[in-house]
Structure formats: C-alpha cells, structure tokens
C-alpha positions as CSV (number, residue, x, y, z in Angstrom):
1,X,0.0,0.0,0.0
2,X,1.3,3.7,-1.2
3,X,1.8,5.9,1.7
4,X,-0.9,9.0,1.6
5,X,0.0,12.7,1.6
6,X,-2.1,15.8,2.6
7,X,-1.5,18.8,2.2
8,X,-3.5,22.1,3.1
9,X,-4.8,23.8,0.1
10,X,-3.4,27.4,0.1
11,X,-6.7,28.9,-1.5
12,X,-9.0,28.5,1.3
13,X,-9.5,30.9,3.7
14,X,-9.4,29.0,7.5
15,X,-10.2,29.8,11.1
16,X,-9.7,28.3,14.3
17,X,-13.3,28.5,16.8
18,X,-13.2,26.7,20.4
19,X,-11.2,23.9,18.9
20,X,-12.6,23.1,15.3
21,X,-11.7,24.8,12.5
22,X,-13.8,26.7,9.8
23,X,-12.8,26.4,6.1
24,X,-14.6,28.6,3.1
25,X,-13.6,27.3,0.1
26,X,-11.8,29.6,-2.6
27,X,-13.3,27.8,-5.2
28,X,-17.3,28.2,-4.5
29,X,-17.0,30.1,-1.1
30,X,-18.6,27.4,0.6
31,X,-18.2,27.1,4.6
32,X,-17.3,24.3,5.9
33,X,-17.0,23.4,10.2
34,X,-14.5,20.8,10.6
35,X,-14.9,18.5,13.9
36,X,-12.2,17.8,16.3
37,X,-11.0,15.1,14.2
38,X,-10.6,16.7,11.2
39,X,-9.2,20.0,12.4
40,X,-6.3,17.5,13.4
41,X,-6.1,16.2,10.4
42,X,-6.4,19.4,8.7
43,X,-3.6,21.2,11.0
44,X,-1.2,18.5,10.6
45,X,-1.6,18.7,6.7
46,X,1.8,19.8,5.8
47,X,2.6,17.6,2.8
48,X,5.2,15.9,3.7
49,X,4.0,13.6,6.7
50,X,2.4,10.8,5.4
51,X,-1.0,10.0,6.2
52,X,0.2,6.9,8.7
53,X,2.2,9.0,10.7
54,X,-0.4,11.7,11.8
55,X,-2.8,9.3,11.9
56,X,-0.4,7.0,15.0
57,X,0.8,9.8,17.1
58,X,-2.4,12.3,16.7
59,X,-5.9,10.5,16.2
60,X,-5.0,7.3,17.8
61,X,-4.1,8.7,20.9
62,X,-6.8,11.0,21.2
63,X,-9.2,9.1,20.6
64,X,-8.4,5.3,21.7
65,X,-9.0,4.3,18.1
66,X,-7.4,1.0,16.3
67,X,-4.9,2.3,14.1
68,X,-5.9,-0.1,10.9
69,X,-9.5,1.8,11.4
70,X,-7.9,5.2,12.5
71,X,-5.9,5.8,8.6
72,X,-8.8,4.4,6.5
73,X,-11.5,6.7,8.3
74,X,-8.2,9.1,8.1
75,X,-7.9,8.5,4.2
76,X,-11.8,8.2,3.9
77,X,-11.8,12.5,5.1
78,X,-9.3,13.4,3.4
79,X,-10.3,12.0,0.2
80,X,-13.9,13.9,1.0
81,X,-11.6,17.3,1.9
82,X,-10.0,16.9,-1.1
83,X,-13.0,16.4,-3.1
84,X,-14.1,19.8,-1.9
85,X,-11.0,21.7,-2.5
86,X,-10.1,22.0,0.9
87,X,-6.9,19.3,1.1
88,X,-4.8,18.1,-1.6
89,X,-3.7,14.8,-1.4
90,X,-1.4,12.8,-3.6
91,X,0.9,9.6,-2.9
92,X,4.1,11.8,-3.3
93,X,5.4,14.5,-0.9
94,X,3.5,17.6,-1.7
95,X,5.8,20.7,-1.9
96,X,4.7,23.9,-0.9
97,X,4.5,26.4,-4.3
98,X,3.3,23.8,-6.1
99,X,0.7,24.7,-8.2
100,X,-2.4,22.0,-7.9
C-alpha cells in the first residue's frame, strides 16, 4: 500500500473557533465546520508527513482508536476534503509552491 500525503490547500481561507476549524472554500465560497478530528487532520496537513504517521501519534491517541481503522477513516476524510478543494492529497510528498 502507497503511503498517503495531505497537504492544506493554500486557497482557502481558515479559522480556528473553540477547537474546530472553519474552512470557506476559494473555489465556491462554501463554509465548511470541521470537527475535532478533522481540524487535526487538517492542521497537521503539511505535505510531507504521510498519512500513517499523523494518523499513529495524533488520532490514535486522542481518541483510543485501532490504528488499521484510525488511517482508512483518516484517508476516507481526506479523500472527502479533497474532493471539496479544501486538502490536496497525492501519494508523493506535496511541496509547498506547487501549483495543484
């Protein structure tokens, strides 16, 4: 299996509110509230830490969750980020300035 990388996308606009995040999307200006688990997944997004290792040290541990069932409901959201412009994901690094 391919290690997983996520990456913020640099177009959305983003806010931190009593622990979740809100996202509006630059491409339709859409809103978006992300829960607790996703705001982790979404601040650890940096592109070059692959999927499994924010998934071990970050989700797991705050939540008591089987890592096997952590990353695919970890891949699962990111691929659904993703599809909404908010995360980039690819199975190489991602390097900041790329362009999409």
């Amino acid at each position: 299996m391919n290690s997983l990388y996520v990456a913020r996308n640099p177009r959305v606009a983003a806010r931190s509110l009593d622990g979740e995040m809100m996202i509006m999307s630059g491409r339709d200006s859409t809103l978006f509230t992300l829960n607790k688990t996703a705001t982790i997944l979404w601040q650890a997004a940096d592109g070059a830490t692959p999927l499994e290792q924010i998934v071990q040290p970050k989700i797991c541990t705050e939540f008591e969750i089987e890592p096997g069932e952590a990353l695919r409901d970890a891949e699962t959201l990111a691929r659904d980020l993703a599809s909404h412009g908010i995360l980039q994901i690819s199975e190489e690094p991602i390097v900041r300035g790329d362009s999409e």
